[in-house]
C-alpha positions as a printed NumPy array, in Angstrom:
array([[-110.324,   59.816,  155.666],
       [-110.904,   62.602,  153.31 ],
       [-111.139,   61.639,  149.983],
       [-111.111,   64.471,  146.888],
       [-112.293,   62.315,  143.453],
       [-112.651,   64.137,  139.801],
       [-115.193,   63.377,  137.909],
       [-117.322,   62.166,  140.606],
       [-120.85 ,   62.836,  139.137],
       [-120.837,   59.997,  136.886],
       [-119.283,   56.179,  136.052],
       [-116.897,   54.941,  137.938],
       [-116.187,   58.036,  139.755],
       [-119.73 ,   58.414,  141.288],
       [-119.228,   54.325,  142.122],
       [-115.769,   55.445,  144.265],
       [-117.282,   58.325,  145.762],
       [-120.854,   56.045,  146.705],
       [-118.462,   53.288,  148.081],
       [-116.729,   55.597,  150.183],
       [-119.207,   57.515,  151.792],
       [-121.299,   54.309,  152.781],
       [-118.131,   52.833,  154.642],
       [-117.821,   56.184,  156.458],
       [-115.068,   58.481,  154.814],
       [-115.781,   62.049,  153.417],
       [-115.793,   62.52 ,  150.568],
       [-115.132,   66.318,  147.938],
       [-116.277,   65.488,  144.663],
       [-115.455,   67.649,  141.521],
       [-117.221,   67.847,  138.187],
       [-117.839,   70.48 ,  135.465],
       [-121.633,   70.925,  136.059],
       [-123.104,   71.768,  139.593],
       [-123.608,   67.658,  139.934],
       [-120.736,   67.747,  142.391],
       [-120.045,   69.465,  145.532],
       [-116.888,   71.414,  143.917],
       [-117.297,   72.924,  139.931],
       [-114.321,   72.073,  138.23 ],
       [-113.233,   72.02 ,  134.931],
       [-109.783,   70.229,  135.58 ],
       [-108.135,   71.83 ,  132.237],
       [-109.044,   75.128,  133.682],
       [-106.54 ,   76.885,  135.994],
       [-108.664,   79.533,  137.03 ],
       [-111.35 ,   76.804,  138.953],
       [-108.477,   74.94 ,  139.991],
       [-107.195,   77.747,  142.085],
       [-111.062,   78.61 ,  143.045],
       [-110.879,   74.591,  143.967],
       [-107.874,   75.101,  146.002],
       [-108.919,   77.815,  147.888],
       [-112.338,   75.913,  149.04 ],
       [-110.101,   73.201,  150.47 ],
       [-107.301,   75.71 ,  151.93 ],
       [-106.274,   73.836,  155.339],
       [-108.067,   70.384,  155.048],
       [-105.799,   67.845,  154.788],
       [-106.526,   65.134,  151.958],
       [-105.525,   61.421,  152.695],
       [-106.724,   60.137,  148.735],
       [-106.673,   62.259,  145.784],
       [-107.864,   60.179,  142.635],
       [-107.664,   61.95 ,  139.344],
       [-110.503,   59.826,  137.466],
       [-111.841,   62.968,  135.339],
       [-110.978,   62.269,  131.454],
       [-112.43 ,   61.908,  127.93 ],
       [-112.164,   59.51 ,  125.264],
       [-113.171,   61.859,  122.747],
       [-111.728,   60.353,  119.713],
       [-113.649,   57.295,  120.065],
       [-115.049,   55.824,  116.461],
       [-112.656,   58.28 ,  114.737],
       [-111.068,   56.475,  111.273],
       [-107.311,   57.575,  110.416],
       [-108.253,   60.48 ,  108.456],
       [-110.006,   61.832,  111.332],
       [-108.245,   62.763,  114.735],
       [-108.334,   67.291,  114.172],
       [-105.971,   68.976,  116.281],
       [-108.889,   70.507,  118.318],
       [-109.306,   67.187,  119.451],
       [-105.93 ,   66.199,  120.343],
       [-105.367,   69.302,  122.451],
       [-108.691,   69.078,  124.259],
       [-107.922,   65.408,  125.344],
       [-104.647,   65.873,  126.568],
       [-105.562,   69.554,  128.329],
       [-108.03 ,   67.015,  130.416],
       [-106.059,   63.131,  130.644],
       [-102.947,   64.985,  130.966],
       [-102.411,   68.415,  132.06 ],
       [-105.694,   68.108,  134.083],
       [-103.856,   65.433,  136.152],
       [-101.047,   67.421,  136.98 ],
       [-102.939,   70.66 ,  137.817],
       [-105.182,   69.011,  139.867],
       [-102.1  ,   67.868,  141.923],
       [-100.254,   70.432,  142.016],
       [-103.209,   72.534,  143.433],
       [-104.236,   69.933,  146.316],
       [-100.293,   69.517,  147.274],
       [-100.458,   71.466,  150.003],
       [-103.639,   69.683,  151.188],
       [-101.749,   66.113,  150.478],
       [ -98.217,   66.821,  152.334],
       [-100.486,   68.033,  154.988],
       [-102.261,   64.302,  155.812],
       [ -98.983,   62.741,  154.245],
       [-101.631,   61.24 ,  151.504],
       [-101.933,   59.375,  148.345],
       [-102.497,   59.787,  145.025],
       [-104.567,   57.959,  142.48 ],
       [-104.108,   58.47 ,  138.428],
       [-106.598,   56.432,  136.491],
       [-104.913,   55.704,  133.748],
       [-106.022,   52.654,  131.183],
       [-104.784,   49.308,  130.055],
       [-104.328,   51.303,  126.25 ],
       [-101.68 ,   53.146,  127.724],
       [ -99.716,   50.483,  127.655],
       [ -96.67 ,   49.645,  124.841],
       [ -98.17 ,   46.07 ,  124.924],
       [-101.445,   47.468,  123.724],
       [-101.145,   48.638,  120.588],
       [-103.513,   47.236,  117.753],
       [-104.054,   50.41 ,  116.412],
       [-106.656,   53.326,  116.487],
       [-107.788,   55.555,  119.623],
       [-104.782,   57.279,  118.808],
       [-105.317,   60.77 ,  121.153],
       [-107.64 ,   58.442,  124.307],
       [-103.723,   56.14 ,  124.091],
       [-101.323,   58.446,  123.904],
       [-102.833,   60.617,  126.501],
       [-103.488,   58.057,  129.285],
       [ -99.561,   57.261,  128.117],
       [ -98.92 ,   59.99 ,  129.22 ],
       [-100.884,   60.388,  132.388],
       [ -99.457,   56.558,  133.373],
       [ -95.541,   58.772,  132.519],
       [ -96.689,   61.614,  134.776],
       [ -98.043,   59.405,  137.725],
       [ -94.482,   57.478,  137.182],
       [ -92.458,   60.804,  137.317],
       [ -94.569,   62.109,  140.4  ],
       [ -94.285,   59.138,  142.189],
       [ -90.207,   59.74 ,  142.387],
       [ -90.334,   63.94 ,  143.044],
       [ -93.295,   63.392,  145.751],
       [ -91.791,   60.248,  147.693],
       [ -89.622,   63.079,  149.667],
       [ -92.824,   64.117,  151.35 ],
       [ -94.624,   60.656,  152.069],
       [ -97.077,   61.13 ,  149.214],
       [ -97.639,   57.64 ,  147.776],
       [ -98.381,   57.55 ,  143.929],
       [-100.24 ,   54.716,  141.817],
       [-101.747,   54.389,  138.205],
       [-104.333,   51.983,  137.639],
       [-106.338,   50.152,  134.92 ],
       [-110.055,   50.595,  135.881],
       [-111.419,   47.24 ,  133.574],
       [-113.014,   47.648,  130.756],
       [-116.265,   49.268,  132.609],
       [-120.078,   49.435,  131.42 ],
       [-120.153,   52.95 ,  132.004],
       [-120.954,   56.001,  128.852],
       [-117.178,   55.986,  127.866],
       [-117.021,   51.888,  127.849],
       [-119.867,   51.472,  126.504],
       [-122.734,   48.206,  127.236],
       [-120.228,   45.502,  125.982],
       [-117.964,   46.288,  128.264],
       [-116.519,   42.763,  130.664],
       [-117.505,   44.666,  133.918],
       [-119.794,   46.884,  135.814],
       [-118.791,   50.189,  137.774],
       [-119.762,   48.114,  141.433],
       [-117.17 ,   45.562,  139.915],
       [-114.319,   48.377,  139.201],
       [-115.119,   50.48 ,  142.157],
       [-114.641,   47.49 ,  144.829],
       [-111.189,   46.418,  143.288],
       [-109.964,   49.78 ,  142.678],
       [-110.866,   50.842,  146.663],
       [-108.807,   47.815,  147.373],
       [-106.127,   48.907,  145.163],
       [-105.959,   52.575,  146.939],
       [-106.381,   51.07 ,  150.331],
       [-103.15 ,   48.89 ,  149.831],
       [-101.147,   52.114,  148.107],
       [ -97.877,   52.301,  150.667],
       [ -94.629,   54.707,  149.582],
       [ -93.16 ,   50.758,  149.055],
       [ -95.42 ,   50.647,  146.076],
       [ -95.48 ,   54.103,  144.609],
       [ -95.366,   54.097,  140.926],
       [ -97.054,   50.751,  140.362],
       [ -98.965,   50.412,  137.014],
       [-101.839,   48.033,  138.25 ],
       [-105.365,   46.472,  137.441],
       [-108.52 ,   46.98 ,  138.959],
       [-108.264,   43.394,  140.498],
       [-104.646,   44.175,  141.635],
       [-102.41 ,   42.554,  139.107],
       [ -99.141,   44.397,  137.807],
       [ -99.277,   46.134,  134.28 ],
       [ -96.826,   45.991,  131.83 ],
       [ -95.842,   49.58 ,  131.198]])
């Protein structure tokens, strides 16, 4: 399989990328530094097309949009600039759907899947206030994976959106219930189970079904 992950250079998306190259499938990771095999800013259409090109004519079985930022983190209500509101949604959001929209061709190609980690706080049954730009944008990410899941079944692409855990990685922070080996095992089996019978699902790391 051929497997393109965002954000691989760190967390859990250097777990999913480990995990899949030691069972054999190869793996294109992305991130903004050189820590990756492919530089990309995923708010920034110029490197998506460079992206694009570099991967002209391979087909891609697993695309999992994991890149995002939780940069409002700590913020108190009269916090929360505008800056930071459109930089988190130009990378939970928009990022998402560029990064799709530039690997379609590789995806209809293999007939593949994608994968939008999205978060529990996305949900309307998690709502006890604060991290008002990190919830509204993976809101919106879980309402894009939704929408694509419906426009791309036409072509065999399967879609899913999934709760990671709440993961020890930088963004999660050290009190966090689980570790990225934890996260990256149940979200594998989560992707490997991904048919066009369950595209749109909203699900956990350890494969229940989220309330959207």
């Amino acid at each position: 399989m051929h497997i393109v992950i965002t954000g691989a250079n760190r967390g859990i998306g250097l777990a999913l990328a480990d995990r899949f190259r030691d069972r054999g499938d190869d793996v294109t990771g992305t991130a903004r530094d050189e820590s990756a095999q492919v530089r990309l800013d995923v708010s920034n259409p110029e490197q998506q097309a460079a992206m694009a090109g570099q991967l002209k004519g391979q087909p891609i079985d697993l695309l999992i949009c994991n890149a995002g930022v939780y940069l409002d983190k700590g913020q108190s209500i009269d916090g929360y600039p505008a800056d930071m509101w459109a930089e988190s949604f130009a990378v939970n959001v928009t990022g998402v759907f560029l990064t799709v929209q530039s690997l379609l061709p590789n995806l209809r190609a293999a007939q593949g899947k994608i994968a939008i980690i999205s978060s529990q706080m996305a949900s309307h049954t998690r709502a006890p206030g604060g991290s008002y730009i990190y919830r509204a944008s993976k809101a919106a990410a879980l309402n894009l994976g939704r929408n694509l899941a419906a426009d791309l079944k036409s072509d065999g692409i399967a879609v899913g959106i999934y709760h990671p855990g709440w993961v020890q990685t930088d963004m999660g922070g050290s009190a966090a219930a689980i570790n990225v080996d934890q996260a990256a095992t149940g979200l594998i089996d989560r992707f490997d189970a991904l048919s066009l019978d369950a595209t749109g699902c909203f699900e956990t790391y350890d494969g229940q079904p989220h309330a959207y």
